[in-house]
C-alpha atoms as a printed R data frame, in Angstrom:
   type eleno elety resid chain resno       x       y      z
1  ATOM     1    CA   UNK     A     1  15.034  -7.943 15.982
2  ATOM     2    CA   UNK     A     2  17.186  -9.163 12.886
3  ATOM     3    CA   UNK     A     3  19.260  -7.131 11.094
4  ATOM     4    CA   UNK     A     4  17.101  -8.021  7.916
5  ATOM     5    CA   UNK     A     5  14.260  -7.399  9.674
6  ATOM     6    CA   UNK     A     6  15.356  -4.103 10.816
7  ATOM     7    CA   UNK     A     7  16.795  -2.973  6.817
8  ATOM     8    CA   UNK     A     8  12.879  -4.241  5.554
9  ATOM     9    CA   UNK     A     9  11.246  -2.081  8.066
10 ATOM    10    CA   UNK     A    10  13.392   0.920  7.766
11 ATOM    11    CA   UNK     A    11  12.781   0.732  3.551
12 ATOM    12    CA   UNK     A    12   8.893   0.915  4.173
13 ATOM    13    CA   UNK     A    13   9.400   3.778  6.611
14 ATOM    14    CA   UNK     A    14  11.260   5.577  4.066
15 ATOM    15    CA   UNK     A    15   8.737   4.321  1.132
16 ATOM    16    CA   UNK     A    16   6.124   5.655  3.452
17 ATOM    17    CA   UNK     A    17   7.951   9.460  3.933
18 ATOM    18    CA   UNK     A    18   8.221   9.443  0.399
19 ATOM    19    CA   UNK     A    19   4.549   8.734 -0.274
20 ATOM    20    CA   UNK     A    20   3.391  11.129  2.207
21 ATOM    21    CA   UNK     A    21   5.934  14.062  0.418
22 ATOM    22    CA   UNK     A    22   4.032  13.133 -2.792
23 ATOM    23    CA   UNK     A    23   0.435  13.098 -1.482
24 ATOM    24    CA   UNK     A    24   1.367  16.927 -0.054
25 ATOM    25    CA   UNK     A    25   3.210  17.791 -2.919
26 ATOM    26    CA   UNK     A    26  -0.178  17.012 -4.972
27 ATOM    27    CA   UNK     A    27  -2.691  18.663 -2.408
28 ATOM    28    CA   UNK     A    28  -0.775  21.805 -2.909
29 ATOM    29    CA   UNK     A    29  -0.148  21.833 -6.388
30 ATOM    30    CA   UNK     A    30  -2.591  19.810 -8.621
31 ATOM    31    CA   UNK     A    31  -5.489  19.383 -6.025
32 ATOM    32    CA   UNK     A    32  -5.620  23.191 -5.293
33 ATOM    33    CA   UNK     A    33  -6.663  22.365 -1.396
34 ATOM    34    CA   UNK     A    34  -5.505  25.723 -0.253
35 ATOM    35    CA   UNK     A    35  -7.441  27.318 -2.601
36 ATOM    36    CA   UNK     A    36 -11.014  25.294 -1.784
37 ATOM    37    CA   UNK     A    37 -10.468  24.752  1.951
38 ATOM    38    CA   UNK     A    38  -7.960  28.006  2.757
39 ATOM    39    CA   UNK     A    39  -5.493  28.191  5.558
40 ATOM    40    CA   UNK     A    40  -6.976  24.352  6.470
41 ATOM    41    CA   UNK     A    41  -5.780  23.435  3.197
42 ATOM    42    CA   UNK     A    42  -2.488  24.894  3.350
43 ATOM    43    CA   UNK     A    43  -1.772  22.863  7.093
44 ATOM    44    CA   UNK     A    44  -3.059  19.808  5.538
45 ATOM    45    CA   UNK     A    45  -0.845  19.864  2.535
46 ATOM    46    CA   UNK     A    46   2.573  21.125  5.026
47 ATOM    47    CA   UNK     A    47   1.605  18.509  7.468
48 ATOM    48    CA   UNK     A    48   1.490  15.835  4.564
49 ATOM    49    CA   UNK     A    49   5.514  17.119  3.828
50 ATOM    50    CA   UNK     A    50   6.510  17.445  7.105
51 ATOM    51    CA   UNK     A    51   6.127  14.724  7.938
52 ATOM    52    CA   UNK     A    52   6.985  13.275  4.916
53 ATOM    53    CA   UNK     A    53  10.663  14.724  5.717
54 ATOM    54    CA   UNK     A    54  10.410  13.602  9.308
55 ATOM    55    CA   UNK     A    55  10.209   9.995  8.112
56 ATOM    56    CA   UNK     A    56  12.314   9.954  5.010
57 ATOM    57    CA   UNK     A    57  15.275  11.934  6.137
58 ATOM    58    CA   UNK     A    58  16.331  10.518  9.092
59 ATOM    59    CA   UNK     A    59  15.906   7.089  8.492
60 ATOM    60    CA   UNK     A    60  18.110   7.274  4.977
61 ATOM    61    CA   UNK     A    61  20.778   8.132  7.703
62 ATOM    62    CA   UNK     A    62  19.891   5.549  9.985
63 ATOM    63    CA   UNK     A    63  19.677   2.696  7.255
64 ATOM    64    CA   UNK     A    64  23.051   4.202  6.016
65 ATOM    65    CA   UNK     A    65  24.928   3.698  9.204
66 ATOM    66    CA   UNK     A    66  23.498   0.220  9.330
67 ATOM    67    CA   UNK     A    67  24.422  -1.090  5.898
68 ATOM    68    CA   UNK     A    68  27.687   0.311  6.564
69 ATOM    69    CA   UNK     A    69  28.058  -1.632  9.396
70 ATOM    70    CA   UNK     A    70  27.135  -4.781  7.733
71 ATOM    71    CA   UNK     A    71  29.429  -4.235  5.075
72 ATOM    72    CA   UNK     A    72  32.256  -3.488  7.381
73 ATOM    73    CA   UNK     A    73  31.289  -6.994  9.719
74 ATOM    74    CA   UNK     A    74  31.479  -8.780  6.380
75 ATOM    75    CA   UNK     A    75  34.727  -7.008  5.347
76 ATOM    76    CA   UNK     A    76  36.425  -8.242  8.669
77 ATOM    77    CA   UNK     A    77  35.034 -11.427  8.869
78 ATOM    78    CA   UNK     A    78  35.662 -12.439  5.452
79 ATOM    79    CA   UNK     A    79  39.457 -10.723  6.545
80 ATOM    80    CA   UNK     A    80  39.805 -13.424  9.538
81 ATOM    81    CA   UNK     A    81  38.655 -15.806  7.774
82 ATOM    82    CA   UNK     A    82  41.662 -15.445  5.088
83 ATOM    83    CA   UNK     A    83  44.201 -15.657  7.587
């Protein structure tokens, strides 16, 4: 897998986390789901930001570590190219 590829796939992974924080953010809060379907509700809505979080969170870090990689590759190679 590319390193392109990798950076596109990781962005819709965290595009996705981020979607699913807002859909449980909204069940809880505007939709009122605990209050029509109870304790149901309520696991719906936390499972909806867990794993939200699970997605988002970690893979900000990962796609950090990556693009700082890249930039630091460029940074050297652009270095031996110079001299």
């Amino acid at each position: 897998m590319t390193e392109e590829k990798l950076i596109k796939i990781l962005k819709y992974v965290i595009v996705l986390g981020l979607c699913l924080l807002l859909l449980g953010h909204y069940l809880l809060e505007y939709a009122n789901l605990p209050e029509k379907m109870g304790v149901t509700g309520m696991v719906i809505s936390a499972s909806c930001i867990a794993f939200g979080l699970i997605l988002s969170l970690p893979t900000k870090m990962y796609l950090t570590f990556v693009l700082v990689k890249r930039e630091n590759d460029k940074k050297k190679q652009k270095k031996e190219n110079t001299n």
